[in-house]
C-alpha positions in Angstrom: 14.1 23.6 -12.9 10.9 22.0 -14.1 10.1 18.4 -14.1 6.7 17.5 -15.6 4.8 13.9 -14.8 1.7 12.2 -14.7 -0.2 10.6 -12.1 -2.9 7.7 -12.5 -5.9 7.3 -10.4 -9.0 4.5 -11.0 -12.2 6.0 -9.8 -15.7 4.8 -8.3 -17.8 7.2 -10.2 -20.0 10.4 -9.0 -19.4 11.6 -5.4 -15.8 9.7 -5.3 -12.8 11.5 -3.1 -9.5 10.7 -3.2 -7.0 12.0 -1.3 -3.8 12.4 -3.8 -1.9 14.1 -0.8 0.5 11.0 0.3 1.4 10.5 -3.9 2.1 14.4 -4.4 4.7 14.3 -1.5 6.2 11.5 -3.0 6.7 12.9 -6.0 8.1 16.6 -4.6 10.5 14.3 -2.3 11.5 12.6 -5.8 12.5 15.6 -7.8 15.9 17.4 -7.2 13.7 20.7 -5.9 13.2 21.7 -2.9 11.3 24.9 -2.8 8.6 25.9 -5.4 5.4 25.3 -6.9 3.5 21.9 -7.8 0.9 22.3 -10.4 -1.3 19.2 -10.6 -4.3 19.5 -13.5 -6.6 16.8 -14.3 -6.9 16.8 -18.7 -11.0 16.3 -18.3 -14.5 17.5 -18.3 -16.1 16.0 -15.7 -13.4 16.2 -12.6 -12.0 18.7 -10.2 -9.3 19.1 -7.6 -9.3 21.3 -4.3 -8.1 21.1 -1.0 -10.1 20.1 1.6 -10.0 18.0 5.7 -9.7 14.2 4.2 -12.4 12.9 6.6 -15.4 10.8 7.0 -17.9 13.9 7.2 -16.9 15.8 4.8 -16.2 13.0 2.2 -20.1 12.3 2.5 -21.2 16.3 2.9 -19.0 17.5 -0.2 -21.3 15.6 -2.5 -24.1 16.1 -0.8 -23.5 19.8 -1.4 -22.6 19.2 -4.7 -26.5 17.0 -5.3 -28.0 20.2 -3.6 -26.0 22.6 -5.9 -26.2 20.8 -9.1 -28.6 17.9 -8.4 -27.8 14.7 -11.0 -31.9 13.7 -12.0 -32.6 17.0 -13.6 -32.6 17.6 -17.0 -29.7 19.3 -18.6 -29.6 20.6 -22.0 -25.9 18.6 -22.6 -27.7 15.2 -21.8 -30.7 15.9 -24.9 -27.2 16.5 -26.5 -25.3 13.1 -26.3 -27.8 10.8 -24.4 -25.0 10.6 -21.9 -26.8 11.7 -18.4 -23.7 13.2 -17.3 -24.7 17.0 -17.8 -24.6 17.3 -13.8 -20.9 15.7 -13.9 -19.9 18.8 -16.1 -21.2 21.4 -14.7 -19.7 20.4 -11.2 -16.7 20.3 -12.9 -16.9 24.0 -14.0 -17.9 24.9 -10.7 -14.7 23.6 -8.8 -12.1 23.6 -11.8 -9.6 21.1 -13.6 -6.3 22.4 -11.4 -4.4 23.6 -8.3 -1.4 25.1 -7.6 0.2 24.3 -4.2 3.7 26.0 -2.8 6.4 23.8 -1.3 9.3 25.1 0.9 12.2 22.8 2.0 10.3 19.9 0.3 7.1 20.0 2.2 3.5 20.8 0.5 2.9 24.4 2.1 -1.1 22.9 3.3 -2.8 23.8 6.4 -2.6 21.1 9.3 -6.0 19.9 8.2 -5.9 20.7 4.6 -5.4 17.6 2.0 -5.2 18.0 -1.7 -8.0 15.9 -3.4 -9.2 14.6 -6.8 -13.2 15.1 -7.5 -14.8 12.4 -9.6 -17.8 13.6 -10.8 -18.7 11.2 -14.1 -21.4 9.0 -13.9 -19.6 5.8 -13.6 -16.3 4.6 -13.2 -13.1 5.9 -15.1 -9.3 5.6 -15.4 -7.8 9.0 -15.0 -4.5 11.1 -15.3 -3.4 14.0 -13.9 -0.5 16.2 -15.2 1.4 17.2 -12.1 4.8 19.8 -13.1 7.1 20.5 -10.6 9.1 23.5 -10.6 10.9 25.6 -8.4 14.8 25.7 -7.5 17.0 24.5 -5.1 18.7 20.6 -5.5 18.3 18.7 -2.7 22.0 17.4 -0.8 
């Protein structure tokens, strides 16, 4: 069985982290499977997903990596392109990658017990999103 959906998010801008755990569960619980794979892929250039521990140190050291990785005041060859200053946002994009794939069993996320599943923003400013999450997998629940 395969059921495909979308899910909506609003963003800060750069360096925002939200948790899309809670909304994924929901959305598992709401299909008719209950053991599988969930494939959840954000349709843009400047946003990733990964797992990581939802908390307040490493919500403010993931970014801070991410500035000492790919810092956002140099000067990138895409922002001489389109005047944009976003260069950084797509190259930390590239870096961490526009989907996941998570296992379920029994209707619960197979995750670590610290492990979250989490949307990247990594644009410049602010931005309505989508992500394409498909369910599939086989079993209905009773």
């Amino acid at each position: 069985m395969l059921v495909n959906l979308e899910m909506k998010l609003e963003t800060r801008g750069a360096g925002d982290i939200v948790d899309i755990t809670p909304r994924l569960r929901e959305l598992i619980r709401g299909s008719e499977i209950m053991s599988g794979s969930v494939i959840v892929f954000s349709p843009s250039a400047t946003s990733g997903l990964t797992t990581l521990e939802y908390e307040p140190g490493l919500i403010k050291d993931l970014p801070q990596l991410l500035e000492r990785l790919i810092p956002s005041d140099c000067p990138y060859h895409h922002d001489k392109t389109w005047q944009d200053g976003n260069g950084f946002s797509h190259l930390r994009a590239a870096l961490i990658g526009p989907g996941i794939t998570i296992p379920f069993v029994k209707g619960e996320l197979s995750l670590g017990t610290w492990q979250q599943v989490v949307f990247l923003e990594f644009d410049n400013q602010a931005r309505s999103r989508r992500l394409v999450v498909q369910i599939s997998g086989e079993g209905k629940k009773d």
